[in-house]
LOZA-549790 format. One record per residue (C-alpha): residue in one letter; x, y, z. Coordinates in steps of 0.02 Angstrom, whole numbers, padded with zeros to 5 digits, always signed. Layout:
<atoms>
AXYZ...
</atoms>
This chain:
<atoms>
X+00000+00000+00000X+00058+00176-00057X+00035+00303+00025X+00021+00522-00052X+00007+00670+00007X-00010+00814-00116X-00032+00991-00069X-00144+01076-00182X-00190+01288-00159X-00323+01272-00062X-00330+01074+00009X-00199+00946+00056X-00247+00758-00051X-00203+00597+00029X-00198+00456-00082X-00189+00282-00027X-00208+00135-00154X-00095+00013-00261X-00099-00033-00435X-00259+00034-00530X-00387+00049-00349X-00335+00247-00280X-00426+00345-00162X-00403+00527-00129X-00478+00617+00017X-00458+00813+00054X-00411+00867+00225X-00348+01047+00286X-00461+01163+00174X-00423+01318+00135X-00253+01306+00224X-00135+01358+00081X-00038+01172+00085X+00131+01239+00050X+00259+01127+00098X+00280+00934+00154X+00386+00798+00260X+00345+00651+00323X+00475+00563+00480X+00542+00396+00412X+00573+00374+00574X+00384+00366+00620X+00295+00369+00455X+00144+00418+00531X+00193+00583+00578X+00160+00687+00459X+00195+00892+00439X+00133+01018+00348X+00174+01207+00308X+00052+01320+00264X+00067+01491+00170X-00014+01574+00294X-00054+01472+00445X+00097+01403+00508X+00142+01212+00507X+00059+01063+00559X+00064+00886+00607X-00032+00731+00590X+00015+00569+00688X-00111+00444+00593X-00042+00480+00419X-00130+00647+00365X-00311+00597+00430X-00292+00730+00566X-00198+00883+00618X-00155+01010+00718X-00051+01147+00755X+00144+01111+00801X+00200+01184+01002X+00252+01354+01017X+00414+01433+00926X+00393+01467+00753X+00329+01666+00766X+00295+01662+00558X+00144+01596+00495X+00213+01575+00311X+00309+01404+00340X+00360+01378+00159X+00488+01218+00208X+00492+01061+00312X+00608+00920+00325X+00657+00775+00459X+00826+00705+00478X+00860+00523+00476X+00924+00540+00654X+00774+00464+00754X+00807+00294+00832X+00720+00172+00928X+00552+00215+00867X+00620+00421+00919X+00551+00583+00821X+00702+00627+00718X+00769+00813+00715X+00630+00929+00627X+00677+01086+00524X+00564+01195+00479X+00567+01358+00353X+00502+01501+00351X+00454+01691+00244X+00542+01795+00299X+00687+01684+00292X+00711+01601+00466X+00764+01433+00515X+00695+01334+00645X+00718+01174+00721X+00636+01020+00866X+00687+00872+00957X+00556+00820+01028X+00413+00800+00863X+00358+00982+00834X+00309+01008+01027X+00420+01145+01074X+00529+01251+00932X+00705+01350+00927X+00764+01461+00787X+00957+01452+00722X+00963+01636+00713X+01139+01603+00649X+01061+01593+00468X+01036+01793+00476X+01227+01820+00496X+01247+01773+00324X+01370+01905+00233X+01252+01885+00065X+01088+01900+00155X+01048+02106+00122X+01030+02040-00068X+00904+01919-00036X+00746+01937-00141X+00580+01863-00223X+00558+01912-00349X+00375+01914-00357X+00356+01988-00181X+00538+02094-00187X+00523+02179-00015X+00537+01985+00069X+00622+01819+00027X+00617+01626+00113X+00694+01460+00152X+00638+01385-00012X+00712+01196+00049X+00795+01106+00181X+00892+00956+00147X+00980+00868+00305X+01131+00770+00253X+01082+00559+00275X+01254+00539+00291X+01293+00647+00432X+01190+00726+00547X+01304+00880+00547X+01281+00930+00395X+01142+01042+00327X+01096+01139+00157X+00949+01272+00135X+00888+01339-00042X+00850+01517-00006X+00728+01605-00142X+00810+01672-00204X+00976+01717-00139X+01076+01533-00157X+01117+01382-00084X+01191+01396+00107X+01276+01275+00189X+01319+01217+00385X+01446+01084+00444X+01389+01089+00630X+01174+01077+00613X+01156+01259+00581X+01241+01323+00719X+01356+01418+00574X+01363+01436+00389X+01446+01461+00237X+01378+01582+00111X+01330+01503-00058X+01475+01471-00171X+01543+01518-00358X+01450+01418-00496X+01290+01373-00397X+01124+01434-00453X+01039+01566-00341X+00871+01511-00363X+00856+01386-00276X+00698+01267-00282X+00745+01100-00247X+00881+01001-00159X+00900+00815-00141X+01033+00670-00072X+01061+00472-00099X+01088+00363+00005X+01206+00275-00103X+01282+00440-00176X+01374+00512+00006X+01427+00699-00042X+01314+00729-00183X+01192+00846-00160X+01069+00880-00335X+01018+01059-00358X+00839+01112-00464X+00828+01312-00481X+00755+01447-00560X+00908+01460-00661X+00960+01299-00723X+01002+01118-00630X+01172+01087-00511X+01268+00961-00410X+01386+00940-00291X+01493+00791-00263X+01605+00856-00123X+01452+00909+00002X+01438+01069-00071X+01601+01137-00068X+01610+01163-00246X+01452+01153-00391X+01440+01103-00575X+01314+01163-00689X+01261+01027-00796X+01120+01084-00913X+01171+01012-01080X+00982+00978-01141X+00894+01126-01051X+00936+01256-01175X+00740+01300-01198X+00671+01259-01031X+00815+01354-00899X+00679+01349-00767X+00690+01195-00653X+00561+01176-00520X+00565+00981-00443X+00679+00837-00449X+00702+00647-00377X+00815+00513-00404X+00796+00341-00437X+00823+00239-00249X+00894+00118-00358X+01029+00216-00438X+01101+00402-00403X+01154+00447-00595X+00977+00422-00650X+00864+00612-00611X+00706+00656-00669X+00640+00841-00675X+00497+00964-00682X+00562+01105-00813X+00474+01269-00901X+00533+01421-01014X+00512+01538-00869X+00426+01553-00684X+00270+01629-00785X+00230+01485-00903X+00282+01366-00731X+00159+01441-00626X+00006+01535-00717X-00127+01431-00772X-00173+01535-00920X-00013+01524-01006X+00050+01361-00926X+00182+01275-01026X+00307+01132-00952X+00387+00969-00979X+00470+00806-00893X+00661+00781-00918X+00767+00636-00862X+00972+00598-00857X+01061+00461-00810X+01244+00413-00831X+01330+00485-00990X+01180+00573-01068X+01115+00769-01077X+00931+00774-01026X+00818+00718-01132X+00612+00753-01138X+00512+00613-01086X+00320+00622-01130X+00225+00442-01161X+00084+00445-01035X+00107+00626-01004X-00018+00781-01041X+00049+00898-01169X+00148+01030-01110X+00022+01156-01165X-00086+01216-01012X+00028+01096-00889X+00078+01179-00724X+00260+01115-00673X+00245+00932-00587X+00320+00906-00436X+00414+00754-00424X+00466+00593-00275X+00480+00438-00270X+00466+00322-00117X+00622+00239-00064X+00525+00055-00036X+00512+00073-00232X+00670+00079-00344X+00643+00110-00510X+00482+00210-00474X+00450+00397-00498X+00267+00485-00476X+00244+00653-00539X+00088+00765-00490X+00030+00913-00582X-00139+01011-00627X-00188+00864-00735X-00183+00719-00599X-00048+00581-00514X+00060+00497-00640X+00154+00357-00611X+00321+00272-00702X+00383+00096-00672X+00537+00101-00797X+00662+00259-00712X+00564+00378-00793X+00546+00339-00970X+00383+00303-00986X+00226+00350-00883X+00036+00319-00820X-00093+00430-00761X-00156+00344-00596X-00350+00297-00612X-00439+00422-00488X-00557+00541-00492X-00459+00717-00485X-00570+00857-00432X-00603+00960-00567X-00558+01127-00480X-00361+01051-00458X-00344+01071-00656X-00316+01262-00611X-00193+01246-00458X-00031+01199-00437X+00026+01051-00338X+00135+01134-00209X+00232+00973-00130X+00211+00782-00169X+00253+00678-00026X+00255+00450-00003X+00275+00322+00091X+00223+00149+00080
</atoms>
């Protein structure tokens, strides 16, 4: 049994099912679903940030919630992650982000809440901007590193990738080469020091923990903008992302225009589209996969959940019935277990 969580504009979608028999029930209405994590640790915790109401938790996998304990003071959480460092049936480490760009972290499941205020002591930090709301900016992603527990990264949009060798208690300001838009980062656990970079402008890695970055975006010439990305559990060379022309054709409904693109080993990206809408009037996916399943990838856009069970090359739209108001919002955060 698989398990989804899909944060649409105005509802967050669980989807349970397996092969062609899906359900999908709406919970938190009207809650701005921003952002998602679930603890490995305890897979049936579940949080949730909000774009305006702060984050949230479940503890029966998404079929209730409520409010986290006391120490986040912003109510736009716009990133959430939990760090493989729970043991023994423990909560591992939550971080949670915020707008304006804050970092905050718990112990103890989302009860009580501290802030590493050392983020704002960032030399870069006065040129930190969104662009659509320039006066403000915010922790765009959090990726704890499964191979240590020391080490942290946070995509700030837009402003660059920023990086922390003791758990945020300091950092290093983004580097030369790395995108500043930062939308996306992700780790292996079979690819230690790699760390896989989707931005605004144009894809990234790492392979010495962020020390240095590589652009690699032989393939991407007419689609720069690079929203979501995931990586095959089975193999770390094989990526698959969301791409558009711009943030406009990503993200507005009437002039919506994106595609799928996947790389592995020794090839540029290349478009993938059997199974998949047109890219005409398609909002950017977001993309995951579940670590129980290698060779899996599900992407979730305006037009439904698709599924692919070759790496990515070919896909299928999962039979459910998709309200029809979702094919004019954009899936904010796709989140499984099973």
């Amino acid at each position: 049994m698989t398990s989804m969580y899909v944060a649409m504009n105005d509802s967050l979608a669980v989807i349970s099912g397996k092969r062609d028999h899906w359900k999908l029930t709406e919970y938190l209405p009207d809650m701005q679903p921003y952002c998602l994590a679930v603890d490995a640790n305890k897979q049936e915790r579940v949080y949730c940030g909000t774009a305006d109401q702060g984050l949230w938790r479940s503890d029966d996998e998404g079929h209730t919630w409520q409010a986290v304990g006391p120490g986040i003071p912003h109510a736009m959480v716009m990133s959430v992650a939990v760090a493989l460092n729970g043991k023994n049936g423990n909560y591992g480490t939550v971080w949670a982000g915020t707008e304006p760009s804050a970092l905050f972290f718990s112990t103890d499941g989302g009860d009580t809440w501290q802030e590493r205020s050392s983020l704002q002591e960032i030399p870069s930090k006065p040129t930190w901007s969104f662009p659509p709301r320039p006066y403000t900016h915010h922790v765009r992603w959090i990726q704890p590193d499964p191979h240590n527990p020391q080490h942290l990264f946070v995509a700030i949009e837009l402003g660059g990738i920023m990086r922390s060798l003791d758990m945020g208690q300091t950092w290093e300001d983004r580097k030369p080469g790395a995108p500043c838009d930062g939308h996306t980062l992700r780790m292996h656990a079979n690819a230690p020091g790699r760390v896989y970079e989707a931005a605004g402008d144009g894809y990234a890695e790492t392979y010495d923990n962020g020390a240095t970055w590589h652009v690699f975006d032989e393939g991407l010439e007419h689609y720069h903008y690079v929203w979501s990305l995931a990586i095959d559990p089975a193999n770390p060379h094989t990526v698959i992302a969301s791409v558009a022309p711009g943030p406009h054709e990503a993200h507005n409904y009437t002039i919506a225009e994106s595609y799928i693109v996947r790389h592995t080993a020794g090839q540029t990206w290349q478009r993938v589209t059997e199974g998949l809408p047109g890219p005409k009037g398609m909002l950017v996916s977001c993309i995951a996969t579940n670590p129980a399943e290698q060779g899996i990838f599900y992407a979730a856009n305006n037009h439904g959940v698709f599924r692919s069970n070759d790496a990515g090359i070919t896909w299928q739209q999962l039979g459910l019935e998709w309200p029809e108001r979702y094919r004019q919002q954009h899936v904010q955060a796709l989140e499984l277990i099973g």
